[in-house]
PyMOL Python script that loads the backbone (N, CA, C, O; Angstrom):
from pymol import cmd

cmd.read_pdbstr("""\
ATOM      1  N   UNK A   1      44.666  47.578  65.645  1.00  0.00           N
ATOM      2  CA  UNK A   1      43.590  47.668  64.662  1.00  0.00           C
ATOM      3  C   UNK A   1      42.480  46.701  65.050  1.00  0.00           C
ATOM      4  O   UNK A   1      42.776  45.526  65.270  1.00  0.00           O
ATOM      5  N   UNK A   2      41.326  47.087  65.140  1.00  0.00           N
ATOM      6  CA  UNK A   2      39.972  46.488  65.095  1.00  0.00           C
ATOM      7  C   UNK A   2      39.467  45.571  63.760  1.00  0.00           C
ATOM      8  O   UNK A   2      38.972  45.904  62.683  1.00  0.00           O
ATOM      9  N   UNK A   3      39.863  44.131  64.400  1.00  0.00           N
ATOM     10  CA  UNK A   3      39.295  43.301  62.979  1.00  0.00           C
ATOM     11  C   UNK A   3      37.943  43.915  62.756  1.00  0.00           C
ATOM     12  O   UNK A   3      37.548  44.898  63.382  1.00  0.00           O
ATOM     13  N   UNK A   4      37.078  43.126  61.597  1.00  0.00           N
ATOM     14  CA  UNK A   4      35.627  43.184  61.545  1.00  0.00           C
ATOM     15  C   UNK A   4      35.201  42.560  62.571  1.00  0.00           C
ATOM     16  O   UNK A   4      34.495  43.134  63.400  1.00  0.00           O
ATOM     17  N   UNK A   5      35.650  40.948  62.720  1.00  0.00           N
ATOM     18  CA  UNK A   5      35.125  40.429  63.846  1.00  0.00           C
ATOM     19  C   UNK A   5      34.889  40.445  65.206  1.00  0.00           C
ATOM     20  O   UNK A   5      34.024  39.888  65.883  1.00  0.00           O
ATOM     21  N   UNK A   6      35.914  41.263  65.526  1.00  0.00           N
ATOM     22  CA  UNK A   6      35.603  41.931  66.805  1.00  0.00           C
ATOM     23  C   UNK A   6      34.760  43.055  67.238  1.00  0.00           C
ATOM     24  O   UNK A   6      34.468  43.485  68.354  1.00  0.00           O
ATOM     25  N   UNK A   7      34.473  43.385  66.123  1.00  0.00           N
ATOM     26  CA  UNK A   7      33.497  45.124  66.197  1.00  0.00           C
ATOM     27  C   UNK A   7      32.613  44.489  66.153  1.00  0.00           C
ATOM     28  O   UNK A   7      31.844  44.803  67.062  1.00  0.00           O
ATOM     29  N   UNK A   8      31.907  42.959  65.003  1.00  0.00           N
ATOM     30  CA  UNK A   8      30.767  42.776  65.269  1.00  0.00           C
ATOM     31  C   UNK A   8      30.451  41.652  66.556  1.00  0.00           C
ATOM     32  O   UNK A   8      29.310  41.440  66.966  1.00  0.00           O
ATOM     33  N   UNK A   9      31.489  41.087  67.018  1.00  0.00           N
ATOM     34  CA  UNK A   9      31.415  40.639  68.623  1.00  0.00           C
ATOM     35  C   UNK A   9      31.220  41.851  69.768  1.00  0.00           C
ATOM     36  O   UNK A   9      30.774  41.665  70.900  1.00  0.00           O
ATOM     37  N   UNK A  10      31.547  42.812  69.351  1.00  0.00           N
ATOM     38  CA  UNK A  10      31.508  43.864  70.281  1.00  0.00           C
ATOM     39  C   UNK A  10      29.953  44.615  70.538  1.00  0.00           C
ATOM     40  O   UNK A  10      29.317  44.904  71.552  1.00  0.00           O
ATOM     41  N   UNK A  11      29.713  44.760  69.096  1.00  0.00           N
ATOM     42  CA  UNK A  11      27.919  45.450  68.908  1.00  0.00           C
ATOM     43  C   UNK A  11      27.276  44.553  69.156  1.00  0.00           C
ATOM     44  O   UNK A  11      26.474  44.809  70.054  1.00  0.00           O
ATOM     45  N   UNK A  12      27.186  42.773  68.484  1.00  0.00           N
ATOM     46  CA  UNK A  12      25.916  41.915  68.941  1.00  0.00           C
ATOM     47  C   UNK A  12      26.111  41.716  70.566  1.00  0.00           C
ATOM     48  O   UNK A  12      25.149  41.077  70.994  1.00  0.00           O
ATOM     49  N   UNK A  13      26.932  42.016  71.482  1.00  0.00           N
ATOM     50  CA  UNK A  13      26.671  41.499  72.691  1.00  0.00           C
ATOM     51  C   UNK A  13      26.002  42.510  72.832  1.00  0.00           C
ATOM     52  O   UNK A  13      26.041  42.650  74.055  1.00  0.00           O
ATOM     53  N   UNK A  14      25.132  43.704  72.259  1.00  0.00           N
ATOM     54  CA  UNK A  14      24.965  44.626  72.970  1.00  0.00           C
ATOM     55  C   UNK A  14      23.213  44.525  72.062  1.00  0.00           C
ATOM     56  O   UNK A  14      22.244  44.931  72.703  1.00  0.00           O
ATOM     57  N   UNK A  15      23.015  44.039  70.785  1.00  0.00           N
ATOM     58  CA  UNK A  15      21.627  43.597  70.835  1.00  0.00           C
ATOM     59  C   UNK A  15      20.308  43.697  71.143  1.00  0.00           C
ATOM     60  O   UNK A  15      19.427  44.543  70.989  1.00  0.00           O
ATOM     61  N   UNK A  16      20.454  42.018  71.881  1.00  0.00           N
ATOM     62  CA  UNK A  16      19.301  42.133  72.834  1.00  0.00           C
ATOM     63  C   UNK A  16      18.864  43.214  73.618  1.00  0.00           C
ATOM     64  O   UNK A  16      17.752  43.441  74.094  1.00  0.00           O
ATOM     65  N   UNK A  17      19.934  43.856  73.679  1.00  0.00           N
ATOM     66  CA  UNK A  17      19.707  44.922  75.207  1.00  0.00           C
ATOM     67  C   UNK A  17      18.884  45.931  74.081  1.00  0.00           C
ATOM     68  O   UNK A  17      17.709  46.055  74.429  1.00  0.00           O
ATOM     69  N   UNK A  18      19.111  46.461  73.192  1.00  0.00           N
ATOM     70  CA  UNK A  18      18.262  47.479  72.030  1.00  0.00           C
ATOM     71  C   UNK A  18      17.134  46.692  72.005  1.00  0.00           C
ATOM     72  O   UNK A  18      16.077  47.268  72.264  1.00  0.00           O
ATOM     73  N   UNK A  19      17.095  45.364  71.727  1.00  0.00           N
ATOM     74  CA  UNK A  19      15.755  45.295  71.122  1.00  0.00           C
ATOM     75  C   UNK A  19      14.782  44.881  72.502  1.00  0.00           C
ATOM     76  O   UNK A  19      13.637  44.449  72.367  1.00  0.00           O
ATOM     77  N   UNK A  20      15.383  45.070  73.732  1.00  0.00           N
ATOM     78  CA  UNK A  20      14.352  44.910  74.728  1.00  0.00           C
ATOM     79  C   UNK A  20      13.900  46.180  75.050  1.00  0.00           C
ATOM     80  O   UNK A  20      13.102  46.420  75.957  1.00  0.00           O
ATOM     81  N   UNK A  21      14.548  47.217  74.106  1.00  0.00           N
ATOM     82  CA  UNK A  21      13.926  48.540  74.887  1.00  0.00           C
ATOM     83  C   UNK A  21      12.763  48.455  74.439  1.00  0.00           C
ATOM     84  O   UNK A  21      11.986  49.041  75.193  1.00  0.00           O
ATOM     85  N   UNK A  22      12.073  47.827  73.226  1.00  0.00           N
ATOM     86  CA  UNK A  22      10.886  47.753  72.978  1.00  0.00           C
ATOM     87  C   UNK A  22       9.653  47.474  73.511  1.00  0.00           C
ATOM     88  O   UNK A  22       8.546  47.392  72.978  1.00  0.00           O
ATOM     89  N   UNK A  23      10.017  47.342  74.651  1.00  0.00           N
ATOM     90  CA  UNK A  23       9.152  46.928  75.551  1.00  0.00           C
ATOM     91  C   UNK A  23       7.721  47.898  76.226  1.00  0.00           C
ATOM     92  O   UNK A  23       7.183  47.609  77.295  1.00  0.00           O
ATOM     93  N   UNK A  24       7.427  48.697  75.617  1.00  0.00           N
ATOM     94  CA  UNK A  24       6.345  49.439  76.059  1.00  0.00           C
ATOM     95  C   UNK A  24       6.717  51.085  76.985  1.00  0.00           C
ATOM     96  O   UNK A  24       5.894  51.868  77.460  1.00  0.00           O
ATOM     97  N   UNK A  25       8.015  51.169  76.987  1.00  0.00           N
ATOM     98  CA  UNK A  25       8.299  52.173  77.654  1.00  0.00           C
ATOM     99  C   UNK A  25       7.744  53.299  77.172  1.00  0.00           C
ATOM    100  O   UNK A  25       7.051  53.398  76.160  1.00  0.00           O
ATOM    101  N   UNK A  26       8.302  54.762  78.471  1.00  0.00           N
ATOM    102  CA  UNK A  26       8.054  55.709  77.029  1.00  0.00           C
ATOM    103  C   UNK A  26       9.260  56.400  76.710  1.00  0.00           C
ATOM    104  O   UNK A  26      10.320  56.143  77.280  1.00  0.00           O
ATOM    105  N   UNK A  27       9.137  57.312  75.774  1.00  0.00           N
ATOM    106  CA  UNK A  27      10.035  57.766  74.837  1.00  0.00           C
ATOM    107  C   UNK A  27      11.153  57.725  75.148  1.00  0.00           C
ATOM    108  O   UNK A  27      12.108  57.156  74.621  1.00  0.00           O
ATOM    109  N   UNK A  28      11.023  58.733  76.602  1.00  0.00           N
ATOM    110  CA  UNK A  28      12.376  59.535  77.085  1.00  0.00           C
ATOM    111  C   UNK A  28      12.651  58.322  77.965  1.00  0.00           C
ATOM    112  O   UNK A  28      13.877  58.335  77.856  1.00  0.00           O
ATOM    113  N   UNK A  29      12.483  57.634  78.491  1.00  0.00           N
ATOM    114  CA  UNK A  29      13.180  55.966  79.021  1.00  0.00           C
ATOM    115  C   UNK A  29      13.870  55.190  77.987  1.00  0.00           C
ATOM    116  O   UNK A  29      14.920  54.632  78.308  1.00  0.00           O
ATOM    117  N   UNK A  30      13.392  55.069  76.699  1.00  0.00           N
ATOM    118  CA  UNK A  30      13.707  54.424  75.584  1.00  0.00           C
ATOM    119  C   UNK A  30      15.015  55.202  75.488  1.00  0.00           C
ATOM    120  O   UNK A  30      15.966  54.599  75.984  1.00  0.00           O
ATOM    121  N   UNK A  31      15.255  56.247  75.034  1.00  0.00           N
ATOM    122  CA  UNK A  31      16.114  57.282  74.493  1.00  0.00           C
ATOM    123  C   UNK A  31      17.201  57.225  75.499  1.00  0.00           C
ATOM    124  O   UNK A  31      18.324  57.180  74.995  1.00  0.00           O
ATOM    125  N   UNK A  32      17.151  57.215  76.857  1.00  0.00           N
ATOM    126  CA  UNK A  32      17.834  57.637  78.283  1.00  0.00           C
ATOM    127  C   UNK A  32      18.541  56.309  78.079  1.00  0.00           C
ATOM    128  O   UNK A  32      19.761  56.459  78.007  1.00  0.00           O
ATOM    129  N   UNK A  33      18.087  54.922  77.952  1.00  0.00           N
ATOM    130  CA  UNK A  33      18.602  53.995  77.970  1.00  0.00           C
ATOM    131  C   UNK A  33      19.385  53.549  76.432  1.00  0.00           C
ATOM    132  O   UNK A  33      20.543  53.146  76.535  1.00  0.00           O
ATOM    133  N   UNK A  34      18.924  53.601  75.384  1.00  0.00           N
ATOM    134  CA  UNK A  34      19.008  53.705  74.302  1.00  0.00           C
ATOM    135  C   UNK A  34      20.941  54.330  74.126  1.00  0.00           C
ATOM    136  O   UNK A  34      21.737  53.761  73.379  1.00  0.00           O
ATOM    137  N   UNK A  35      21.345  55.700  75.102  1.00  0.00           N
ATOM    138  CA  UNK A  35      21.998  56.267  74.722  1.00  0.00           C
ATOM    139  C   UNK A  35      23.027  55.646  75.466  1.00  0.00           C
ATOM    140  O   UNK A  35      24.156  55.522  74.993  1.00  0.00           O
ATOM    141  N   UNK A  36      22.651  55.149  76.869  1.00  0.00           N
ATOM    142  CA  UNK A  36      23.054  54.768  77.802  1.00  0.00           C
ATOM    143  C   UNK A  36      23.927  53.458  77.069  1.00  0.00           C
ATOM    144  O   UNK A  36      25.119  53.481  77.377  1.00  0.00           O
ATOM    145  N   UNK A  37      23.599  52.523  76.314  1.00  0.00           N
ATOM    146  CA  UNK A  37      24.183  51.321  75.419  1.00  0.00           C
ATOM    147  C   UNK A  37      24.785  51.698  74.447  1.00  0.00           C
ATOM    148  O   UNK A  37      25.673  50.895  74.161  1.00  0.00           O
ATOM    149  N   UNK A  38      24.733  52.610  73.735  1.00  0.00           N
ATOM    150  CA  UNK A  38      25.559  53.670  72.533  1.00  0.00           C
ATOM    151  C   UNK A  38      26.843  53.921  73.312  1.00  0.00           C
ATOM    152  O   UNK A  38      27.827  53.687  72.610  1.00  0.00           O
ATOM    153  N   UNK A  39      27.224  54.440  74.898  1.00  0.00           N
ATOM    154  CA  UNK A  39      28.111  54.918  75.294  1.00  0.00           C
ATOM    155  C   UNK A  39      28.892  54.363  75.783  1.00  0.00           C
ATOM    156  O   UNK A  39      30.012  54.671  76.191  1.00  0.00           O
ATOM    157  N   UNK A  40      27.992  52.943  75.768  1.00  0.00           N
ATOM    158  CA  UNK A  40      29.314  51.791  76.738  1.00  0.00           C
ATOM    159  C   UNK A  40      30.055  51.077  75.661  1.00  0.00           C
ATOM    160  O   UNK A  40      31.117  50.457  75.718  1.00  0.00           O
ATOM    161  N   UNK A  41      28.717  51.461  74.009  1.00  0.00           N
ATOM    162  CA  UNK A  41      29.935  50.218  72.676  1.00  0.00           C
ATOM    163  C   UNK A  41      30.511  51.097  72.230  1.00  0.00           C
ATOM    164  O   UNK A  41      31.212  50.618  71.339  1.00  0.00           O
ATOM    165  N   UNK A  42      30.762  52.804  72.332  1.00  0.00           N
ATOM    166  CA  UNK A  42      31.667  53.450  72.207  1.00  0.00           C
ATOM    167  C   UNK A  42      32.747  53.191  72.925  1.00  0.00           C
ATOM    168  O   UNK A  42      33.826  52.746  72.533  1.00  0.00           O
ATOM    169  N   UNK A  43      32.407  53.496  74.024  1.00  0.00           N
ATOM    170  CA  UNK A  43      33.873  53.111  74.947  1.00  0.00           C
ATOM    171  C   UNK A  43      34.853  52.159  74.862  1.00  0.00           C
ATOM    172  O   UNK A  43      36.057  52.331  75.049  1.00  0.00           O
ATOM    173  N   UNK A  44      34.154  50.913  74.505  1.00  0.00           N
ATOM    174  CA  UNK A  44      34.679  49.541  74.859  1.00  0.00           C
ATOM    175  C   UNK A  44      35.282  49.211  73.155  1.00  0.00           C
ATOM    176  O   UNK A  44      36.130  48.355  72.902  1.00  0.00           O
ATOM    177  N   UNK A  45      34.527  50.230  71.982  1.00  0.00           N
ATOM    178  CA  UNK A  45      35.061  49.836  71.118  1.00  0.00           C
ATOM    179  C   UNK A  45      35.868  51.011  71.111  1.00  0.00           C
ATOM    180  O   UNK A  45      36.774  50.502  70.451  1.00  0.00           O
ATOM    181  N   UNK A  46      36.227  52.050  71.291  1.00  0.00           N
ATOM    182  CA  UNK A  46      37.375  52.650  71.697  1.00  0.00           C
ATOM    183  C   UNK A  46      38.877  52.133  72.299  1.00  0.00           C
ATOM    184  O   UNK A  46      40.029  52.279  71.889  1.00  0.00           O
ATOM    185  N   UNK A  47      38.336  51.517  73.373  1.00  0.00           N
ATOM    186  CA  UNK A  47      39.432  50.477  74.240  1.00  0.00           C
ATOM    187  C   UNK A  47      39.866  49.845  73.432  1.00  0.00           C
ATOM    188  O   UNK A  47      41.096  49.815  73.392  1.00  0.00           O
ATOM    189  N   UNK A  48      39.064  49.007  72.364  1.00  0.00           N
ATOM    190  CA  UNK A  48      39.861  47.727  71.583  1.00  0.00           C
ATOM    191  C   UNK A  48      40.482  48.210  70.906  1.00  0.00           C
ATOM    192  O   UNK A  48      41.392  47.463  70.548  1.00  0.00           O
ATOM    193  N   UNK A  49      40.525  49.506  70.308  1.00  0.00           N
ATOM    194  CA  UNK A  49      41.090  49.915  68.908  1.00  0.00           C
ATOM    195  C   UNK A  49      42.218  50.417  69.481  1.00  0.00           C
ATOM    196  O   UNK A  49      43.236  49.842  69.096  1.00  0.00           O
ATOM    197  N   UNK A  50      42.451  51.621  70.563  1.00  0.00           N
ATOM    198  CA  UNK A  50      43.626  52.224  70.699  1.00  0.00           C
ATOM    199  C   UNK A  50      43.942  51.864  72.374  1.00  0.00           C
ATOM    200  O   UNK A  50      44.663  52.666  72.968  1.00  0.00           O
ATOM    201  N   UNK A  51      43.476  50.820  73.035  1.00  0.00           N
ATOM    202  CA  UNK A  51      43.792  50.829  74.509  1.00  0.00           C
ATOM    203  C   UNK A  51      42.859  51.477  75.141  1.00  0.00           C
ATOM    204  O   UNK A  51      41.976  52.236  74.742  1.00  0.00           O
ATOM    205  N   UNK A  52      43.274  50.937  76.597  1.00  0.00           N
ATOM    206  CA  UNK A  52      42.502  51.581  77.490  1.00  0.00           C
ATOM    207  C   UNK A  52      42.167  52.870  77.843  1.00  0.00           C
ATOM    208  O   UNK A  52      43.265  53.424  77.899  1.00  0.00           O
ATOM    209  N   UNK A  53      41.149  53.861  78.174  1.00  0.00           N
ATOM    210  CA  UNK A  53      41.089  55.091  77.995  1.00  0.00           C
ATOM    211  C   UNK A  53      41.230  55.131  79.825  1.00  0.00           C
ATOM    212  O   UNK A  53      40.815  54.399  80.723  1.00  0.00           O
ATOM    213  N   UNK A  54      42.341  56.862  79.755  1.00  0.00           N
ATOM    214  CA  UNK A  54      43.236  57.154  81.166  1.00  0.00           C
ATOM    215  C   UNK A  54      41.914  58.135  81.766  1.00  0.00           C
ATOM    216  O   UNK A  54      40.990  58.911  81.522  1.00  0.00           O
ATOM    217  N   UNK A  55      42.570  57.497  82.588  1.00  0.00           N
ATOM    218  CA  UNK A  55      41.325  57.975  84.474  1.00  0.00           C
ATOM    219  C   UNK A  55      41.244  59.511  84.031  1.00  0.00           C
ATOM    220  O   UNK A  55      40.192  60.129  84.195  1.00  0.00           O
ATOM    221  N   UNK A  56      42.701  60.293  83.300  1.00  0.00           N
ATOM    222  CA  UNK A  56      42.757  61.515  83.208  1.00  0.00           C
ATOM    223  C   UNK A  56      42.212  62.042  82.037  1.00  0.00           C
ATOM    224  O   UNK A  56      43.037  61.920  81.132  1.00  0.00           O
ATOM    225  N   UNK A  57      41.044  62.647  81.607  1.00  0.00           N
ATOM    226  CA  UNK A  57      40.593  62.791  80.810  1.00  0.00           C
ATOM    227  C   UNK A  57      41.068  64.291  79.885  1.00  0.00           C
ATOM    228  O   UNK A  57      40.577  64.418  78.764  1.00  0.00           O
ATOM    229  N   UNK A  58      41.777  65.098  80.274  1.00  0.00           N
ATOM    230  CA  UNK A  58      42.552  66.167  79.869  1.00  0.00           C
ATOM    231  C   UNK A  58      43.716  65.032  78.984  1.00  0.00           C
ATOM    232  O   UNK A  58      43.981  65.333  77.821  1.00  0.00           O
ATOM    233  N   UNK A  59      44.201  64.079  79.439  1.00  0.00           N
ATOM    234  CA  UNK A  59      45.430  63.745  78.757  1.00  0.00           C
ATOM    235  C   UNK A  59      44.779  63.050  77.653  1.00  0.00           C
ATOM    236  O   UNK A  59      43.753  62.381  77.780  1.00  0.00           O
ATOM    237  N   UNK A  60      45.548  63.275  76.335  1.00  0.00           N
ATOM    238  CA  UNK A  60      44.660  62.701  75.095  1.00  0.00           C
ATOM    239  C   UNK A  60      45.923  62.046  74.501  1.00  0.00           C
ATOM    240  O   UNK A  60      46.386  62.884  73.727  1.00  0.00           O
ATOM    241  N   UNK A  61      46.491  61.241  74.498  1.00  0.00           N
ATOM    242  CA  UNK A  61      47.751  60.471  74.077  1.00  0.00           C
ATOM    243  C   UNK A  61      47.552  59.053  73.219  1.00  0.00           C
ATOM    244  O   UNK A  61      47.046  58.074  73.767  1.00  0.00           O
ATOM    245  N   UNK A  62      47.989  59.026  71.839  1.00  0.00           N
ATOM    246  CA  UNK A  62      47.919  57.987  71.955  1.00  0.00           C
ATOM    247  C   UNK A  62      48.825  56.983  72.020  1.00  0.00           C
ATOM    248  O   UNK A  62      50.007  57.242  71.794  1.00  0.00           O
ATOM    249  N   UNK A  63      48.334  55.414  72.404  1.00  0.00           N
ATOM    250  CA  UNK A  63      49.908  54.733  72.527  1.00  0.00           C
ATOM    251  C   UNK A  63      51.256  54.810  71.539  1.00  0.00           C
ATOM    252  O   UNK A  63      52.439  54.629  71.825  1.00  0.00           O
ATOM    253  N   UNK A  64      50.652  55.131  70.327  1.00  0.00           N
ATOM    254  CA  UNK A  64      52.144  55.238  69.557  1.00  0.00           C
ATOM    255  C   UNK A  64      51.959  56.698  68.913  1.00  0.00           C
ATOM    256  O   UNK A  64      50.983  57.416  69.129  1.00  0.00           O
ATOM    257  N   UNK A  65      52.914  56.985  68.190  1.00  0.00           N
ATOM    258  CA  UNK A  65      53.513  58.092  67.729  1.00  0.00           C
ATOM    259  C   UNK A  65      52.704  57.932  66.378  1.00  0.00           C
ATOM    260  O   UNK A  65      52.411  56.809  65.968  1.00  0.00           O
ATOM    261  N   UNK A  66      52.276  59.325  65.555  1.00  0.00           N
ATOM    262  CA  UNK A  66      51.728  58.966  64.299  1.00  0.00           C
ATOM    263  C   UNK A  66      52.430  59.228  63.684  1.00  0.00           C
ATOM    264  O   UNK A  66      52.245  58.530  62.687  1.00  0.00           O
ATOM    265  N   UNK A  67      53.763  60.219  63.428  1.00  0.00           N
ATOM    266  CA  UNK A  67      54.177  61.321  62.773  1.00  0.00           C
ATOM    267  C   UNK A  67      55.355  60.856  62.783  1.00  0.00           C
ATOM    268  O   UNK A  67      56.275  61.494  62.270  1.00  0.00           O
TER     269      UNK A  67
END
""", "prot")
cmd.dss("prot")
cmd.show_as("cartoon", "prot")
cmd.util.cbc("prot")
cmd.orient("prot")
């Protein structure tokens, strides 16, 4: 399980990096990158919650049994 504190250690390292997109770009750079940081605090907050995600992306398992 994902404390609070770790989800919000997980999103503020990621921050700065949003608020530098402000930087004068244009849209579709903003957006390209924008999504690009959305997909890595998915991932990584994925990882924390249920483990590491497998090289094999067909296999959808999770570490324990729910049922």
């Amino acid at each position: 399980m994902l404390s609070k504190e770790e989800f919000l250690r997980i999103a503020g390292e990621r921050y700065e990096a949003v608020n530098a997109l402000n930087d004068g770009r244009s849209f579709y750079d903003y957006e390209k990158e924008f999504a690009r940081i959305m997909n890595d605090l998915s991932r990584e907050l994925l990882e924390s919650n249920i483990g590491a995600v497998p090289s094999d992306k067909r296999k959808k398992k999770l570490a324990h049994n729910s049922g």
